[in-house]
C-alpha positions as CSV (number, residue, x, y, z in Angstrom):
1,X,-27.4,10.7,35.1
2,X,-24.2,12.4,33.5
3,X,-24.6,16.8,33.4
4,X,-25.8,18.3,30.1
5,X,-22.7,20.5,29.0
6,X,-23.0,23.7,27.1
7,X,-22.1,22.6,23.0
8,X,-20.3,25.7,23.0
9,X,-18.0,25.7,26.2
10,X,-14.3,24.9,25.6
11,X,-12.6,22.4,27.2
12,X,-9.5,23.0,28.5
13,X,-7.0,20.8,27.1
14,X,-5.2,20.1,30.6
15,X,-8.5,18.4,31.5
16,X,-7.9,16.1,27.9
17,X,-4.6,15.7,28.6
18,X,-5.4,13.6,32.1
19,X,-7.3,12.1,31.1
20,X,-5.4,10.0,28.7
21,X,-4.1,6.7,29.4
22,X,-0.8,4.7,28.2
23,X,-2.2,1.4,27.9
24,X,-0.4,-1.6,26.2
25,X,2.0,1.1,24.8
26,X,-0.5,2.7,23.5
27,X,-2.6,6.2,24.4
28,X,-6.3,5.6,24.9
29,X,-9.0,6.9,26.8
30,X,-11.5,5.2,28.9
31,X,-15.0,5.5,27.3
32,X,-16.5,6.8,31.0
33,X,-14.5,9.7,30.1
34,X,-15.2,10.3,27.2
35,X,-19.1,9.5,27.6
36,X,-18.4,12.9,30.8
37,X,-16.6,14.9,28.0
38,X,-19.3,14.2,25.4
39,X,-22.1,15.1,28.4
40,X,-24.1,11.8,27.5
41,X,-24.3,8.5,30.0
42,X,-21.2,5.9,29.6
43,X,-23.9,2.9,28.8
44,X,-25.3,5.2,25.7
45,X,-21.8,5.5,24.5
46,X,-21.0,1.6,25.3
47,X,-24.6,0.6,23.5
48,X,-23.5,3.0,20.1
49,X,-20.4,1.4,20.4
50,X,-21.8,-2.5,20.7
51,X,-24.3,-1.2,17.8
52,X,-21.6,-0.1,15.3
53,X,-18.7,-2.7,15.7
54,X,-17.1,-2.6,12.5
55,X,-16.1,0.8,12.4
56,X,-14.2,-0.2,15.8
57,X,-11.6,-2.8,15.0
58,X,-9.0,-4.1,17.7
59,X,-6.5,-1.0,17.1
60,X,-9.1,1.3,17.7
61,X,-10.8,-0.2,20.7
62,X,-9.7,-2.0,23.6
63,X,-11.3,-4.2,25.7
64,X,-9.7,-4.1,29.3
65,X,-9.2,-7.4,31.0
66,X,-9.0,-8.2,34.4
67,X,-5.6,-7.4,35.5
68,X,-6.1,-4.1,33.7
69,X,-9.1,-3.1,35.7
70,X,-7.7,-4.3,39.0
71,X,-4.7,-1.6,38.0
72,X,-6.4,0.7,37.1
73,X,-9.2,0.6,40.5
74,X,-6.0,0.6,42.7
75,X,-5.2,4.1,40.8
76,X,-8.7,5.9,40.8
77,X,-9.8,3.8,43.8
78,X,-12.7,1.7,44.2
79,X,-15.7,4.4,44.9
80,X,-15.6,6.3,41.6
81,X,-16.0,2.6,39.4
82,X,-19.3,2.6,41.4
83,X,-21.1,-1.0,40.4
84,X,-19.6,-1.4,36.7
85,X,-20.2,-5.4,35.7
86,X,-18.4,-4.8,32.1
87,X,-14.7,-4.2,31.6
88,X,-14.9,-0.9,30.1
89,X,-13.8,0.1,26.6
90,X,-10.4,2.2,25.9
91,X,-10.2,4.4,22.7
92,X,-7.4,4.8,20.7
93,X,-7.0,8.3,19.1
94,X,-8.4,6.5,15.7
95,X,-10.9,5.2,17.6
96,X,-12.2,8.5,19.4
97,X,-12.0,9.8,15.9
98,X,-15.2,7.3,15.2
99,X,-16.7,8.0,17.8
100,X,-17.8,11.4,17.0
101,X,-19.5,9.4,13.5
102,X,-21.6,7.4,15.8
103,X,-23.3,10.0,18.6
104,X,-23.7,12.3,15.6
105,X,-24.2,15.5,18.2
106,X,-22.7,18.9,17.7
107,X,-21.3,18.3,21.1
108,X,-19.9,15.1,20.1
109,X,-18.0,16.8,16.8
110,X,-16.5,19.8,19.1
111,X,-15.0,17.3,21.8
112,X,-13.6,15.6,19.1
113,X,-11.8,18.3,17.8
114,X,-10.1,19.5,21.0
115,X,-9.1,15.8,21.8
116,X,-7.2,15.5,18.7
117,X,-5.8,18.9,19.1
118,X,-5.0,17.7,22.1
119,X,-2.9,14.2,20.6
120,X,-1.5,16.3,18.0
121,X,0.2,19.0,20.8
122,X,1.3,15.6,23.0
123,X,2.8,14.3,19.5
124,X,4.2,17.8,19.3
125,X,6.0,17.8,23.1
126,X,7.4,14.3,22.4
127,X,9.0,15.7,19.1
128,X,10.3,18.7,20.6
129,X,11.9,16.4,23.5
130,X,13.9,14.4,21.5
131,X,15.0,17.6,19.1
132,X,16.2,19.1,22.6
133,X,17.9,16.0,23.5
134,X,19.5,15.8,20.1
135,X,20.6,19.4,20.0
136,X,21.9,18.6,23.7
137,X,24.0,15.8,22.6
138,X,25.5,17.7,19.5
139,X,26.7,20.5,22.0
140,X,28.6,18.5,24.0
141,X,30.4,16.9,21.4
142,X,31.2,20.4,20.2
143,X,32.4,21.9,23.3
144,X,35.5,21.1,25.6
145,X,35.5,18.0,29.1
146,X,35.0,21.0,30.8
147,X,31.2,21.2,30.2
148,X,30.9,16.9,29.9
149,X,29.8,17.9,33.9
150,X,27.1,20.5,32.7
151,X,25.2,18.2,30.3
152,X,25.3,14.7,32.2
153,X,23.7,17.1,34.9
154,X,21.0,18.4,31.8
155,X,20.6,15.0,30.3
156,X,19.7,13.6,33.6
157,X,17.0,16.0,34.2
158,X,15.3,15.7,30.8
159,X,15.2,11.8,30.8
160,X,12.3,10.5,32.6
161,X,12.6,9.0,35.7
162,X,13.2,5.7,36.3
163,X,11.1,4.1,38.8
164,X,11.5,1.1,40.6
165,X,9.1,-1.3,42.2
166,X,9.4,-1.8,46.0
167,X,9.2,-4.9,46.9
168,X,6.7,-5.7,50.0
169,X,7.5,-7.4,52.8
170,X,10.7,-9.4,54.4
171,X,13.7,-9.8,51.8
172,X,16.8,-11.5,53.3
């Protein structure tokens, strides 16, 4: 049984914010999330969902397959899935935008709004990072080798790292 939530209480967005996924190169989040944000069970949500499938078309909805699960157990671990038997469902922002059409609660139409505030400031950040990286790279043409030193130094710590995958085992 998921805890009744006060309609009124904010959310804070940093709570939103992880709990978004990147998924296929796209950001979605999980519907047993969402189902804690909107205070109702996952399997309501799931049912509304299963209920209402043409307002849910593939870019709005995601159906997790195997490999994805398996991923994404090995990151949350095993004992918070509990006993699911269903691959579970992964929103897209267009998607969570139905969503709040379907539960039709006042708690569902406020959750809703802070999650899309929420995309909309992480749409923000990623403009902002390339204006910064742009504005970087205009500089250094500007100024003199001298600095070249200074902004390699600043590029390097605004790109994201890179991250490699460790092999496991013996490699000759």
């Amino acid at each position: 049984m998921t805890q009744r939530i006060n309609p009124k209480v904010l959310i804070p967005q940093e709570t939103i914010r992880n709990k978004i996924l990147l998924l296929r190169g796209k950001k979605v989040m999980l519907d047993r999330d969402l189902a804690k944000l909107y205070g109702v069970e996952t399997k309501h949500l799931t049912r509304q969902v299963r209920r209402n499938k043409s307002r849910f078309p593939a870019d709005f909805l995601l159906t997790l397959i195997t490999q994805e699960v398996a991923n994404l157990k090995c990151q949350f671990g095993t004992s918070s899935w509990g006993g699911t038997r269903k691959p579970p469902f992964a929103f897209t922002e267009h998607g969570i935008l139905m969503l709040s059409s379907i539960l039709n609660s006042e708690r569902a139409v406020q959750v809703n709004i802070q999650i899309m505030r929420t995309f909309t400031k992480l749409r923000e950040m990623l403009t902002s990072h390339k204006e910064l990286k742009r504005k970087i790279e205009e500089m250094e043409k500007k100024y003199d080798y001298r600095f070249k030193v200074v902004f390699k130094a600043i590029k390097e710590l605004i790109e994201s790292p890179r991250k490699f995958k460790r092999r496991i085992g013996f490699h000759p």
